[in-house]
C-alpha positions as CSV (number, residue, x, y, z in Angstrom):
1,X,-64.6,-40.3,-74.7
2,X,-63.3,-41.6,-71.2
3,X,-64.9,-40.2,-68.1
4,X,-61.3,-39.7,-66.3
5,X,-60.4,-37.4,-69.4
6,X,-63.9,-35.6,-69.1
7,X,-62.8,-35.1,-65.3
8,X,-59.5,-33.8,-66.1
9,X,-60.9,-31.3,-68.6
10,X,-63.1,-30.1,-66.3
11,X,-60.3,-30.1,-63.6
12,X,-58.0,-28.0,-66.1
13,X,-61.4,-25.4,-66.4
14,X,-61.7,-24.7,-63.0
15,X,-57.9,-24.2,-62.9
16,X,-57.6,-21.7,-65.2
17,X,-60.9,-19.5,-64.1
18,X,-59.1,-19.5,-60.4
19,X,-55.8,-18.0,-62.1
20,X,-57.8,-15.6,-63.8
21,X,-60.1,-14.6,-61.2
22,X,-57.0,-14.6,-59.0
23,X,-55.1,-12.2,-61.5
24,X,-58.5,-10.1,-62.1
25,X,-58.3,-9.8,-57.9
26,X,-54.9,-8.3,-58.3
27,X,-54.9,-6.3,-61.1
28,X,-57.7,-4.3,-59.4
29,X,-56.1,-4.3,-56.2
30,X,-53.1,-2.7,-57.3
31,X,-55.3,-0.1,-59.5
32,X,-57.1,0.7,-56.2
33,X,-53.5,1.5,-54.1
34,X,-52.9,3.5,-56.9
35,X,-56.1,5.2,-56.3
36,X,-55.5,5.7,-52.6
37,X,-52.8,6.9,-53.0
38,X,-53.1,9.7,-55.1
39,X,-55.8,10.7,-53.3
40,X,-54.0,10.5,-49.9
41,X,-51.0,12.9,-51.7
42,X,-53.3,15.1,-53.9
43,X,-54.3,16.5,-49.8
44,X,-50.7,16.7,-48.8
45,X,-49.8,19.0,-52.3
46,X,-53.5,20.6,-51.1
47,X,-52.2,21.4,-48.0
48,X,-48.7,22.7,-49.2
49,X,-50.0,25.0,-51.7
50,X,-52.4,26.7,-49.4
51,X,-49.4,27.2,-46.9
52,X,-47.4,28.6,-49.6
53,X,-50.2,30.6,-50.8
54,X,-50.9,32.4,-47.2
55,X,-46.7,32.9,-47.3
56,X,-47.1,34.8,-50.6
57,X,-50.0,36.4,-50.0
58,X,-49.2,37.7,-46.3
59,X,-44.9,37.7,-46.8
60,X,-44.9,36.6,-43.3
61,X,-45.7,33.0,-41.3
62,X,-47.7,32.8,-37.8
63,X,-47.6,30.2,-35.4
64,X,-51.0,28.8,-36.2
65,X,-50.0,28.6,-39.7
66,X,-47.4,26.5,-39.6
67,X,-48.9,24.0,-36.9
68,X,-52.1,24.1,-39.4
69,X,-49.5,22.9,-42.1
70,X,-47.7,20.9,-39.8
71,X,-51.0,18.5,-38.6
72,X,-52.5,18.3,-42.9
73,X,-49.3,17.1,-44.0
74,X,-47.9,14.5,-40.8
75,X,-48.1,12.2,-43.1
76,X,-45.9,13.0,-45.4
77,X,-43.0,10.7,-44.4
78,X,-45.2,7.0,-45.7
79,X,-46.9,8.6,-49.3
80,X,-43.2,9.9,-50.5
């Protein structure tokens, strides 16, 4: 067996562990977004339902109320 080919082989290895590794890097990356996320939106749907809760429950909105709902969900506009 040639050295140079023994090189190469080795070469071609660590080539194909640094696509992997690279793919593993974004394959969780894109799982953790997810992750975020959902978790971000889960509090905006938290805040909305608890608004809409005190609207059923009470049949009438106050002021504090609505800037409560206003300031949980001022995100809205970048998750949706």
């Amino acid at each position: 067996m040639d050295l140079s080919s023994f090189w190469q082989g080795v070469i071609v290895l660590i080539g194909m562990f640094t696509a992997w590794t690279a793919w593993s890097q974004y394959s969780i990356n894109k799982e953790k977004l997810k992750l975020d996320l959902f978790e971000k939106r889960f509090s905006i749907f938290k805040a909305t339902r608890n608004f809409l809760s005190i609207v059923l429950r009470d049949a009438e909105i106050s002021l504090e109320d609505i800037y409560e709902y206003r300031a949980n969900t001022s995100e809205v506009d970048f998750f949706f």
